[in-house]
N, C-alpha and C positions, 0 to 999 in steps of 0.2 A: 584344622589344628595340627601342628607341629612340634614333636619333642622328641630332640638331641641329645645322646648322653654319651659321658666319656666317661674311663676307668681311671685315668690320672692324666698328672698336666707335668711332663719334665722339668725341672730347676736343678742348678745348679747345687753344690755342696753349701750351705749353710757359713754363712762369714762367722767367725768367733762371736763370742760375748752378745748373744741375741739375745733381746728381751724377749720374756715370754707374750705370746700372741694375743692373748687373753687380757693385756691390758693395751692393748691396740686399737680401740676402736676412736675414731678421733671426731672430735665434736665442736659447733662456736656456736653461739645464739642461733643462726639458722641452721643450722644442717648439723646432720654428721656422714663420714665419709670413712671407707673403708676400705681393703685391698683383699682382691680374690680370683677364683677362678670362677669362668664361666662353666658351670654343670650342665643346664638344660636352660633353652629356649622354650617361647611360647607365644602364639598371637592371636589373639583370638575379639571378637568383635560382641562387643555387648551395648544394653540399651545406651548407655552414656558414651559410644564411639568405641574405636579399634583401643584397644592393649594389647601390650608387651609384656608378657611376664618372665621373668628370669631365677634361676636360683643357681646361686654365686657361695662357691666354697669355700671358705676363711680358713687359714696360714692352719687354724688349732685345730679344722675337722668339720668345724661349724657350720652347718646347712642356712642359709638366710634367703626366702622368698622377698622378692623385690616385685615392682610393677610400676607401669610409667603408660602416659596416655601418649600414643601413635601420634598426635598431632603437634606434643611437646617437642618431643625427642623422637624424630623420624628412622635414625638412623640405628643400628643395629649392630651388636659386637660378635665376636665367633665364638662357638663353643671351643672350651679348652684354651680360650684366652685367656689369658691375666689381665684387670683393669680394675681403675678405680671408680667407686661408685659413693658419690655425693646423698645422702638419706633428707628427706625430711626431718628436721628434729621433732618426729610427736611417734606418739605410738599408741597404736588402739588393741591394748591386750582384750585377748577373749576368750583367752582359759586359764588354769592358775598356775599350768605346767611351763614354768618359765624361766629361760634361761637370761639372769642378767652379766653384760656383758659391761664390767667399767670401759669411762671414756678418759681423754687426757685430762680434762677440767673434773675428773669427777663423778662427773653422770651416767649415770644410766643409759645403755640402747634395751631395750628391755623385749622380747624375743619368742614367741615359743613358734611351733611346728604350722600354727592356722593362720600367723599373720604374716601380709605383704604388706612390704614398705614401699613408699612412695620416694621413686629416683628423680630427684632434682638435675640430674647430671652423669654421665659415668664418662669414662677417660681409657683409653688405652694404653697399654705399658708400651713404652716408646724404649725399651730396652732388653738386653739378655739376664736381667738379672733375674732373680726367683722372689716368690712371692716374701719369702721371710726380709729377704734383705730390704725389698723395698716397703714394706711397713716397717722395718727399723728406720729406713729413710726419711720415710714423711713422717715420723713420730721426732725424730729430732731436729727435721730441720722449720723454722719459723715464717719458712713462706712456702706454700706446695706451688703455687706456679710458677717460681723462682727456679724452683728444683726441676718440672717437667721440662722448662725451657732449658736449663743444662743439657737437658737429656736429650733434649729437640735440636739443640747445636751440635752436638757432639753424636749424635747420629747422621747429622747431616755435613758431615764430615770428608771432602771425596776421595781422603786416602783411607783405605778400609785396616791396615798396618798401623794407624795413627787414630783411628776410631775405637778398635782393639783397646789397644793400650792406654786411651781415656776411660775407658769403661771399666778397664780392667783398676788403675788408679782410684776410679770415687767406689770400687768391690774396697778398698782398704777403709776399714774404721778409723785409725790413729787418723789418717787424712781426711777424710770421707767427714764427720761426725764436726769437728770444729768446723771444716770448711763451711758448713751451709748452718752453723750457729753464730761465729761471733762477728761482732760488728768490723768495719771497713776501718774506723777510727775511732778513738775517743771523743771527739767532739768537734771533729770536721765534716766530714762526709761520712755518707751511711752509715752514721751514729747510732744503730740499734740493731737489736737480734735479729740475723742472718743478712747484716749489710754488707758483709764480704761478699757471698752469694751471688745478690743481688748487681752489685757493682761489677762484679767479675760476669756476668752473663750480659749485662748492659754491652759493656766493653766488647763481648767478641759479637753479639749481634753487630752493633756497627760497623766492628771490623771485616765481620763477612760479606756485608751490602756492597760496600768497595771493593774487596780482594775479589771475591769469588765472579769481579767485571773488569778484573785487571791483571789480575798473574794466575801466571799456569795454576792447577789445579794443587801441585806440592806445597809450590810458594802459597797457595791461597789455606791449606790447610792446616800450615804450619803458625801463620800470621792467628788463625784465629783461635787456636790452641796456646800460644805466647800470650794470646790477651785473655782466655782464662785462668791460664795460670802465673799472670806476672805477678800477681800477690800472694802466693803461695807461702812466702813466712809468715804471713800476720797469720796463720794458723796457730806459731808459736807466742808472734808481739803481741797476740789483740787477748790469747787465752787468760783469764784471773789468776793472777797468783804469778803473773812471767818472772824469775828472778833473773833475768838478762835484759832490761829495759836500753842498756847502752847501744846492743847488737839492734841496725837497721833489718827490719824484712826483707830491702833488698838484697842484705848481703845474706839473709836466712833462705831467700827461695829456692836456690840454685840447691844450698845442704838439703832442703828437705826435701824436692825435684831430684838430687843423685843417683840413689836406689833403683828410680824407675824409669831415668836416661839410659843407666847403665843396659837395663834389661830390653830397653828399646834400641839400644845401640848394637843390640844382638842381630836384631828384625833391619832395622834401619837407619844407620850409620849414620851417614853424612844428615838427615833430620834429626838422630842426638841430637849433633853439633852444632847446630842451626839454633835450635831452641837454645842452646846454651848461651851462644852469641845471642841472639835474640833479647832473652833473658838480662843478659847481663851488660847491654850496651847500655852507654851515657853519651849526651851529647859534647862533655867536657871532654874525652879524647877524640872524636870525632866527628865533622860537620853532618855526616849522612852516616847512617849504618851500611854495611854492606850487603843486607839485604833488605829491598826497601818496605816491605809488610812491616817493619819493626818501628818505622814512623807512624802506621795505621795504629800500633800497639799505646802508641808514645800518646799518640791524637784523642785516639778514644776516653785512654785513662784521664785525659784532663778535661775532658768534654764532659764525661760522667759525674767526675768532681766536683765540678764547677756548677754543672746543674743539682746535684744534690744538695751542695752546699747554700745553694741562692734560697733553694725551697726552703731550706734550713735557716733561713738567715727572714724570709719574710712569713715565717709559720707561723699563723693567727696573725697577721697583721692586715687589717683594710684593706678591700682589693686598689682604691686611689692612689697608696703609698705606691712611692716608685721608689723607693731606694731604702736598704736595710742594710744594719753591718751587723757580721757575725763573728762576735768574740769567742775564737779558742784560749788556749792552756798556753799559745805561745804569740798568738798575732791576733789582728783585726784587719776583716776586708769587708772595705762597702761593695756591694751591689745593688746594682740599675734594674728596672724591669720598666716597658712597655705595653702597657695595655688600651 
């Protein structure tokens, strides 16, 4: 038997405007899921096979025994790490001293000092951020593997000046908080909460499968950075209540992308500029961009669309049906499918 302990786990200063921790713990029909530090380790072999036991320090203080069978979940996190851990949704209280802990829907994780909970799952923090920010993170945003996968591109990023300053970008609330809430569109594509997200991380996964086996490593880094942030105004178009409905996103992403060119144009000049070009090309003044990642940027966004939109367009229909049209607010398109 093995037990590891630590005095504190370093983060960062605290983003503004946190919610408090204590209404953080996040919950669906199966599971609930939580963000912490690892405190102590455990393993230890009993009649019903090997376990793992863990106790995992929550944002507000909050000690929580966890435990998971060795043969589930083989693999093992570090002490003094940050991660997130998926719960069983039950709970077997067994004394009265008990600490309840609301969920987002409402419910109860309900808690004291003698119970372990049973881990469905836990996850690593794929980032530099601190435990508060990223339970404000997944408490606002509508899809958690949505959001790790951001985190998972943008880590894997191979200019480390341009990995920075995405990370440093989704550290901002004003951006951060709508980005991974509202939808991609009103009723084309990724028509629902966090299809911006969703659509924008589709986009630079593709675009990195190509780049990162065709341009040097800047050009590669750059291409798939363009392609999470080429929608960057529909932060402002897609928000409730926009009193600027005229103004296109594309002409919003560049204003609201400014602030943080600038500051990367400190670090990194000539990749400003890039992404600005990037950003801001159209095929109506030019046959080709000048740098050619901005076609991967072009290719993806419409690849994404287009399959969004199909699934959109034959959602609840028959699997036999081959062809569905899906009426927006301004057009109608059939689409084909092959089965």
């Amino acid at each position: 038997m093995i037990v590891t302990k630590i005095n504190h786990v370093t983060t960062r200063n605290r983003p503004d405007h946190l919610r408090s921790a204590d209404t953080t713990a996040f919950s669906t029909k199966q599971s609930v899921w939580l963000v912490g530090s690892v405190e102590a380790l455990l393993k230890r072999h009993t009649d019903s096979g090997e376990m793992h036991f863990l106790l995992l320090k929550r944002v507000n203080g909050q000690l929580l025994r966890c435990k998971w069978r060795a043969e589930n979940i083989p693999s093992l996190p570090e002490v003094g790490q940050v991660i997130r851990v998926e719960l069983e949704n039950r709970v077997d209280v067994i004394t009265q001293n008990l600490n309840q802990v609301p969920s987002a829907d409402g419910a109860l994780l309900v808690t004291d000092s003698k119970t372990h909970h049973f881990i469905r799952a836990w996850y690593y923090n794929q980032t530099c951020y601190s435990p508060e920010w990223l339970e404000r993170m997944y408490f606002e945003t509508a899809d958690v593997a949505a959001l790790e996968r951001l985190w998972l591109v943008i880590r894997s990023l191979p200019v480390s000046c341009l990995r920075d300053w995405m990370f440093e970008i989704f550290a901002q609330p004003d951006f951060s908080i709508p980005f991974v809430r509202v939808a991609a569109s009103h009723s084309h594509h990724h028509s629902h909460a966090g299809g911006l997200l969703i659509h924008s991380v589709e986009c630079a996964e593709w675009v990195a499968q190509v780049a990162n086996n065709t341009l040097n490593p800047k050009e590669a880094a750059l291409a798939i950075t363009a392609a999470l942030l080429h929608d960057a105004g529909k932060i402002v178009t897609m928000q409730p209540g926009n009193d600027n409905p005229s103004v296109a996103h594309e002409v919003l992403t560049l204003t609201v992308l400014e602030p943080a060119l600038i500051r990367l144009q400190q670090q990194w000049s000539s990749g400003a500029y890039a992404l600005r070009q990037m950003l801001s090309w159209s095929p109506r003044y030019e046959k080709f961009p000048r740098l050619p990642g901005t076609l991967l940027v072009k290719m993806a966004d419409q690849y994404s669309t287009a399959l969004s939109a199909r699934n959109k367009a034959f959602d609840e229909a028959p699997v036999y049906y081959h062809w569905a049209k899906l009426q927006t607010s301004s057009s109608a398109q059939i689409f084909n499918r092959i089965n």
